[in-house]
C-alpha positions in Angstrom: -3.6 6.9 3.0 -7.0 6.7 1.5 -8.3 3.5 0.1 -8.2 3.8 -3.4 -11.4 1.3 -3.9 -14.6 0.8 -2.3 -15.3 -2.7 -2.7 -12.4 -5.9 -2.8 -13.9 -8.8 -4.1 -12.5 -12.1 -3.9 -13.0 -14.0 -7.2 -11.7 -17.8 -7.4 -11.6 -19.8 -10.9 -11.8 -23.7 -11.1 -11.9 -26.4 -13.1 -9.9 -29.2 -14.9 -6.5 -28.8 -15.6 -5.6 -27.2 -19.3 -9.0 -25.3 -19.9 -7.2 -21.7 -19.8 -7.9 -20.6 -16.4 -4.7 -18.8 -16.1 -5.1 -17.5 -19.5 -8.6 -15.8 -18.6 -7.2 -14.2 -15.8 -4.1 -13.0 -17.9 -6.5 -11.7 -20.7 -8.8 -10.0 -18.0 -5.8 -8.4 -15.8 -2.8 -7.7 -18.3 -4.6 -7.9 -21.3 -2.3 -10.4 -22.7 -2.3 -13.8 -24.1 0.5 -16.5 -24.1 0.1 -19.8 -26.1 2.4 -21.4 -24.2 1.0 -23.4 -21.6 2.3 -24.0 -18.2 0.3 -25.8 -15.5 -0.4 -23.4 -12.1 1.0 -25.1 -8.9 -1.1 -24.9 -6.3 -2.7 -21.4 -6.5 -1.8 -17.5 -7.8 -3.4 -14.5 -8.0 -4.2 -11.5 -10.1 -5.4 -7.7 -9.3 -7.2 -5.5 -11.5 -9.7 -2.5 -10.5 -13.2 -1.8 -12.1 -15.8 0.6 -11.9 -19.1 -0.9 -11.4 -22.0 1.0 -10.9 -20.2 4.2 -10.0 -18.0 2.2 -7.5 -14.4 0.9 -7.2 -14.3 -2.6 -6.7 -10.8 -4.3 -6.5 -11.1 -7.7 -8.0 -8.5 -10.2 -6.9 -8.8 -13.4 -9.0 -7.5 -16.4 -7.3 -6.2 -18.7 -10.2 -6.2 -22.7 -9.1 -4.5 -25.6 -10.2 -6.9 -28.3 -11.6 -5.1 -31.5 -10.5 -6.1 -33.8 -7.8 -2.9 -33.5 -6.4 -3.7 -30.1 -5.8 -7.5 -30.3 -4.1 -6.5 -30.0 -0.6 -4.6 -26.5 -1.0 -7.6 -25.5 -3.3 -10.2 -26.2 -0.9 -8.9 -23.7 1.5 -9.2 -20.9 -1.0 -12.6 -21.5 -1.1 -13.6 -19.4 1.9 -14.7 -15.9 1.4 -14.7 -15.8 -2.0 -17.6 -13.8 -3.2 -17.6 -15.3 -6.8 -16.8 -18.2 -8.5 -16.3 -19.3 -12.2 -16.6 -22.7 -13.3 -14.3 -23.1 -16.2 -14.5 -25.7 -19.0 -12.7 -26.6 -22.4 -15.3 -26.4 -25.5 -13.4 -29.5 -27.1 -13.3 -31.4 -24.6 -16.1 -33.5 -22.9 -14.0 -34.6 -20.0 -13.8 -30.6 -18.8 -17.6 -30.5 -19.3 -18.7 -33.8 -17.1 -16.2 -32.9 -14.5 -18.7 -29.3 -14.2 -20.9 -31.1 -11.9 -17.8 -32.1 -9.5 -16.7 -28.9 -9.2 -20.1 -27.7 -8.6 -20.4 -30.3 -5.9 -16.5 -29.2 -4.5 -18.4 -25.5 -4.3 -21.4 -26.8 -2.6 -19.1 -28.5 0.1 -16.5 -25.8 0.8 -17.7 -22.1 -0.4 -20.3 -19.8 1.9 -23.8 -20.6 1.1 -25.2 -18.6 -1.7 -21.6 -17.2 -3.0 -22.3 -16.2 -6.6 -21.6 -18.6 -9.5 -20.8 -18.2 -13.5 -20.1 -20.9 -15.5 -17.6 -20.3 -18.6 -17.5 -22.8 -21.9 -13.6 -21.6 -23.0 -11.7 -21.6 -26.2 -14.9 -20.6 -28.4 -12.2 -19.7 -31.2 -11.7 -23.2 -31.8 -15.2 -23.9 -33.7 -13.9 -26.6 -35.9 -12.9 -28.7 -32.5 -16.3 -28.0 -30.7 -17.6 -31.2 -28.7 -19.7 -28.9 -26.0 -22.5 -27.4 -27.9 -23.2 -23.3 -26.7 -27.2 -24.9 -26.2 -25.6 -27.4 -23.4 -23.6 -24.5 -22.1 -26.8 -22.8 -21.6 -29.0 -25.4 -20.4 -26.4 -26.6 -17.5 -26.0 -22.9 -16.0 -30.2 -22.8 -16.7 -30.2 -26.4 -14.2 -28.1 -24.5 -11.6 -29.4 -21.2 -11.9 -26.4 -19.3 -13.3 -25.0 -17.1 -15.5 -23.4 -18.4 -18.5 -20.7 -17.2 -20.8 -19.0 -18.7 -23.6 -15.2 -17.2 -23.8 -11.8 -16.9 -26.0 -8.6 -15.8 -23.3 -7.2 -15.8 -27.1 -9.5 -13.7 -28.9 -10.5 -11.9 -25.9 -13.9 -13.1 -26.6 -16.5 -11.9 -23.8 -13.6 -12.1 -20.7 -14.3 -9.2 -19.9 -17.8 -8.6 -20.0 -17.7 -12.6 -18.0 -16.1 -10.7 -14.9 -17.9 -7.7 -15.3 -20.9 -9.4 -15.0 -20.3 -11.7 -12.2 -18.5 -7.9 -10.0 -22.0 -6.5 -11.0 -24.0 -9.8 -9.7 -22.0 -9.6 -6.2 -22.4 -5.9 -5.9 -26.1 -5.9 -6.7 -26.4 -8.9 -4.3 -24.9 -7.1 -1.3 -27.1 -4.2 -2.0 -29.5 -6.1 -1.7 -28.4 -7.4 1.7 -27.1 -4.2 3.3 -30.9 -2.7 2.6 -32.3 -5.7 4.5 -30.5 -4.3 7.6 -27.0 -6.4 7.3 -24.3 -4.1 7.8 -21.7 -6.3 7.1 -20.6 -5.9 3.5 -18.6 -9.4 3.4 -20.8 -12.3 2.8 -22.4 -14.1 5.6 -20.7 -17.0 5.3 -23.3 -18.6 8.2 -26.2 -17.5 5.8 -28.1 -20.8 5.0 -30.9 -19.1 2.9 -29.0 -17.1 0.5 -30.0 -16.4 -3.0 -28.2 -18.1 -6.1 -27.0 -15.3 -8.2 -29.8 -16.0 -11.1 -29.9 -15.6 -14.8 -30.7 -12.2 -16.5 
């Protein structure tokens, strides 16, 4: 049987608990939304298939739990994912500081230079905004990252968010496969790798 995509990518999605993780994926894979909220245990994935740049790419989105409780499975899932996307809540502060602990949780346990996006979710709630879109911006600008602000609920830039950061990853291992590397997964031993940057 013939593979039916070129490229699998392994995409994992943290942050505090309740800032619609699961919800993003959902959106993204099923195009679907449910306002009723139930809290992931321990970890779950989705599948969905894209064309990017005139190739298949297989995304499988790793969905994590936020809780403490939950940090040890999490940090296992870590490994040889290609992409990560930092998730917070728009009206809520707490999800916002926590960014740099996550970043730090990334810095400890993912493969040097594995590509980064950080999302501000629930952008349909306006009237409740505590996280202004400038301090969004100016975080993923300190870390060198792309930056989306999302809706799971009105489907606000979810997809174009995963798009982007497939494209990022693809472009990136182009990149490495014309500077001789013939190995298409990321070298996790790579110390020098680039930070996916800002467009």
């Amino acid at each position: 049987m013939a593979k039916k995509y070129d490229f699998l990518f392994k995409l994992l999605l943290i942050g505090d608990s309740g800032v619609g993780k699961t919800c993003l994926i959902i959106r993204f894979a099923e195009d679907n939304f449910n306002s009723t909220y139930i809290s992931t245990i321990g970890i779950d994935f989705k599948v969905k298939t894209v064309e990017v740049e005139g190739k298949k790419v297989k995304l499988q989105v790793w969905d994590t739990a936020g809780q403490e409780r939950f940090k040890t499975i999490t940090t296992a899932y870590y490994r040889g994912a290609m992409g990560i996307i930092l998730v917070y809540d728009i009206t809520d502060d707490k999800s916002f500081e926590n960014i740099q602990n996550w970043m730090k949780s990334i810095k400890e346990n993912a493969s040097a230079g594995v590509c980064r996006m950080l999302l501000g979710n629930k952008c349909d709630i306006e009237a409740k905004r505590k996280i202004s879109k400038e301090t969004g911006e100016k975080l993923a600008r300190d870390h060198g990252i792309r930056f989306f602000e999302t809706s799971a609920k009105s489907s606000i830039n979810v997809e174009e968010s995963f798009m982007a950061l497939a494209r990022d990853i693809l472009q990136k291992m182009g990149k490495k496969s014309a500077m001789g590397g013939r190995e298409m997964q990321l070298n996790t031993t790579e110390k020098k790798a680039s930070k996916c940057s800002l467009v």
